[in-house]
C-alpha positions in Angstrom: 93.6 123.0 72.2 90.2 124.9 72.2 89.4 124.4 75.7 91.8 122.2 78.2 89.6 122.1 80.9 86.4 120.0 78.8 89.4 117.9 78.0 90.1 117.5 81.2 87.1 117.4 82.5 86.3 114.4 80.2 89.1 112.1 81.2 88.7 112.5 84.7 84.9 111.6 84.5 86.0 108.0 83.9 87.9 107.6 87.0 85.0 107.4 89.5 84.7 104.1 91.9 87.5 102.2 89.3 90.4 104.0 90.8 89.4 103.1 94.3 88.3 99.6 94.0 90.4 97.1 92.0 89.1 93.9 90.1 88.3 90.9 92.4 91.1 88.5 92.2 90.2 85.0 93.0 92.9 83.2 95.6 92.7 79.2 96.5 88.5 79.6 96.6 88.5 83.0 98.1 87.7 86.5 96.6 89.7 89.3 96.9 88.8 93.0 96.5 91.9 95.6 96.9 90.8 98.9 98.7 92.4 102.1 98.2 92.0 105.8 98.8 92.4 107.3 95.2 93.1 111.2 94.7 93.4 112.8 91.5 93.6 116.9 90.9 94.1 118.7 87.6 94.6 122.2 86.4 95.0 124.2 83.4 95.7 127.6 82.5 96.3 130.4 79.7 97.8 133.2 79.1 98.9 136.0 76.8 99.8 133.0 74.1 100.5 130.1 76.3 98.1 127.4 77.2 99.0 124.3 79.9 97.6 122.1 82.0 98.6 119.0 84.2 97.5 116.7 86.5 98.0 114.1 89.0 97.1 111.5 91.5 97.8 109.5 94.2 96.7 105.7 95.6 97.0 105.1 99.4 96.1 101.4 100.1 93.6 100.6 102.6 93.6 97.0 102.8 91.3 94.3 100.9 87.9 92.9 101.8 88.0 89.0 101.3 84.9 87.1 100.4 85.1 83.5 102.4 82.4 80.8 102.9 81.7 82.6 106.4 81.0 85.7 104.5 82.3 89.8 103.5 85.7 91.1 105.6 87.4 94.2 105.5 91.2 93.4 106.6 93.0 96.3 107.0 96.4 97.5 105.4 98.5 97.4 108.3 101.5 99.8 107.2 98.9 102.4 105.9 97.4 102.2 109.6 100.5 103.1 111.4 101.2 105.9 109.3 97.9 107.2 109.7 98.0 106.4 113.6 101.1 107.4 114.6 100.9 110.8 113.8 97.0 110.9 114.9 98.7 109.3 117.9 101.0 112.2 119.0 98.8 115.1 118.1 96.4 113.8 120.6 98.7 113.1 123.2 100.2 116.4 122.7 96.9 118.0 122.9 95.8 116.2 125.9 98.9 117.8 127.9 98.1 121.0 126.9 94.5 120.6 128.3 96.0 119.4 131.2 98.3 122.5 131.6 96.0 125.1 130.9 93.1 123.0 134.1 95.6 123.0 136.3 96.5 127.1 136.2 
């Protein structure tokens, strides 16, 4: 391998807005458009006679936007929601009481 990261480099130029929305699938006269948020990372390395690299990704589904008569909706992926909110949920809550704590002193 001359140079892993042009290689690399390369194949992760052809990722771009494909990996985050999918083809429109058409349903009973309605258009469908998946959403997702689409992370990829790679690395590569050398050293005294070794070369390597790797990579990876990850999809998180965001829901769909559906093309009716009426017109363009976003509807939301419901389970990616509450495990996004929950967490955002408790953080702020937990937040809030220390704010709370620290006026009242």
């Amino acid at each position: 391998m001359p140079n892993i990261a042009v290689e690399l480099g390369k194949q992760a130029a052809s990722f771009g807005v494909k990996s985050a929305y999918g083809e429109p699938v058409d349903v009973d006269g309605v258009s469908i458009t998946p959403v997702a948020l689409a992370v990829t990372g790679f690395a590569g390395g050398s050293g005294e006679g070794i070369e390597g690299g790797s990579g990876g990704g990850t999809a998180i589904p965001l829901g769909v936007y559906v093309r009716r008569e009426e017109g363009l909706r976003f509807e939301p992926n419901l389970i990616t929601l509450l495990a996004v909110g929950i967490p955002f949920v408790w953080i702020a809550g937990r937040a809030l009481t220390r704010i709370i704590r620290a006026l009242k002193k």
